[in-house]
C-alpha positions as CSV (number, residue, x, y, z in Angstrom):
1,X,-3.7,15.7,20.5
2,X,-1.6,16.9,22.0
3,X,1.2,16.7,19.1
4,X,-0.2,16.4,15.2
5,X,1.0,13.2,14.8
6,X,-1.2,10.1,14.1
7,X,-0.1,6.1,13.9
8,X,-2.6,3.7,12.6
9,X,-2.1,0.2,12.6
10,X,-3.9,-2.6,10.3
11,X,-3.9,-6.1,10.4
12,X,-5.9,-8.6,8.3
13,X,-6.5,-12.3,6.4
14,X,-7.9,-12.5,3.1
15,X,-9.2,-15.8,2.4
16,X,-10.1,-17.1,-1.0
17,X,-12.0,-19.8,-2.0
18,X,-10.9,-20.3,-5.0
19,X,-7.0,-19.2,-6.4
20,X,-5.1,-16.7,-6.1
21,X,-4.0,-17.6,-2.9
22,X,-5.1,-16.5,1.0
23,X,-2.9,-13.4,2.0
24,X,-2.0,-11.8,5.0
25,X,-2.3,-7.8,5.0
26,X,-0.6,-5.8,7.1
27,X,-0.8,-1.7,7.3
28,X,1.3,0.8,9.3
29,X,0.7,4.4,8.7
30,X,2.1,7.8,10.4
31,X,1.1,10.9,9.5
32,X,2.5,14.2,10.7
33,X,0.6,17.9,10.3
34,X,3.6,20.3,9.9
35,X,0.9,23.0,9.6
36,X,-2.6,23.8,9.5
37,X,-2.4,23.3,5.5
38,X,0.8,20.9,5.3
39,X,1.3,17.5,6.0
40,X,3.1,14.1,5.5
41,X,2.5,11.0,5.7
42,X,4.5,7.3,5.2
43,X,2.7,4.1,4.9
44,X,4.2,0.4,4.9
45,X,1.7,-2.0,3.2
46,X,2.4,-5.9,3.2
47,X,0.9,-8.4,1.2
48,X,2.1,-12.0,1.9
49,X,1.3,-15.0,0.5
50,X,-0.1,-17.8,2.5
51,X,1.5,-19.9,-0.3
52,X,-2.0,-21.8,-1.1
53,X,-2.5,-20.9,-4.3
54,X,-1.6,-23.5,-7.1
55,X,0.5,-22.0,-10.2
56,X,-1.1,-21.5,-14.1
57,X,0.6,-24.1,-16.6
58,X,0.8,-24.3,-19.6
59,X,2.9,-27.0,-21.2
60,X,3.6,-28.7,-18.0
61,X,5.9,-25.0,-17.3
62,X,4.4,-23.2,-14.8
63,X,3.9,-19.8,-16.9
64,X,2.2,-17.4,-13.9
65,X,2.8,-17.9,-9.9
66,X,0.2,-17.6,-7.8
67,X,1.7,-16.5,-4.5
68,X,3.4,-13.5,-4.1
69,X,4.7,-11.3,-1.4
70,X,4.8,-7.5,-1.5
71,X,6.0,-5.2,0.7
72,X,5.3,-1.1,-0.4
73,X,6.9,1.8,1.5
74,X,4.7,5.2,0.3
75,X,6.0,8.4,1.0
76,X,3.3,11.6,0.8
77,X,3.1,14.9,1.2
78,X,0.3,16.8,1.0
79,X,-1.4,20.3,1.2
80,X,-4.9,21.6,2.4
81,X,-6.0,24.3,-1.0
82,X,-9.3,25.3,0.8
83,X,-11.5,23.9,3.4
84,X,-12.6,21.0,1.2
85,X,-9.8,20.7,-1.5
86,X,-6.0,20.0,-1.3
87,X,-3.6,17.7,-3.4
88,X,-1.4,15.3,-2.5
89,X,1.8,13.7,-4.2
90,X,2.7,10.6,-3.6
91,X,6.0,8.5,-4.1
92,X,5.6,4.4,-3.5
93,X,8.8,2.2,-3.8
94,X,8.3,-1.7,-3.6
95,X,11.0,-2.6,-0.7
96,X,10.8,-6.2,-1.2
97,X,9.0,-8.8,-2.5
98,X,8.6,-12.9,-4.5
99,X,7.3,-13.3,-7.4
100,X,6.6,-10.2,-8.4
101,X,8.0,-6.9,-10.7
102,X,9.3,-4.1,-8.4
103,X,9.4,-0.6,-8.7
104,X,8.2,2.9,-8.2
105,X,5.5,4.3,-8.8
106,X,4.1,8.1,-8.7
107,X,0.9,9.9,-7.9
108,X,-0.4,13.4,-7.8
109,X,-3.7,14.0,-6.7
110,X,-6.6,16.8,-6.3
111,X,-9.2,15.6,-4.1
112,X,-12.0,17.2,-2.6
113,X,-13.8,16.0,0.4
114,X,-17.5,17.1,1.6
């Protein structure tokens, strides 16, 4: 109110006792209602490393890294069926990241909420 727009904003630490390593979390999210059924939505989620984490060896060659950074740009769309059900569609490209495999990834979903 007064536009259909929304911006949420997340920040966190995720600390570990033991390996992987402590991260660093960071959410930004704005959604947009084009219409009283249809709506879109982008998200940027980070994951960052606090580079604490010791590597797995094997061989004296370090065979998995602990720390990794991940930054994830999702893209979403979505549509209200009924009062309780809609479906969404979702597209997620890794942007950047270390240690890590990018790429894509796609979702469709049918959720109901009560």
């Amino acid at each position: 109110y007064p536009l259909p727009i929304y911006f949420g904003l997340e920040l966190g630490y995720r600390f570990r006792f033991e390996d992987p390593s402590d991260e660093y979390k960071l959410l930004a999210e704005l959604g947009y209602s084009v219409t009283d059924k249809f709506y879109l939505r982008t998200k940027v989620d980070a994951t960052l490393s606090v580079k604490n984490g010791d590597k797995i060896t094997a061989g004296g060659s370090t065979i998995i890294p602990i720390n990794y950074d991940l930054v994830k740009l999702n893209l979403t769309a979505g549509y209200l069926l009924s009062k309780n059900l809609g479906v969404e569609f979702t597209f997620t490209h890794d942007i950047a990241g270390k240690n890590i495999i990018a790429g894509n990834n796609y979702q469709l979903a049918l959720y109901y909420f009560f």
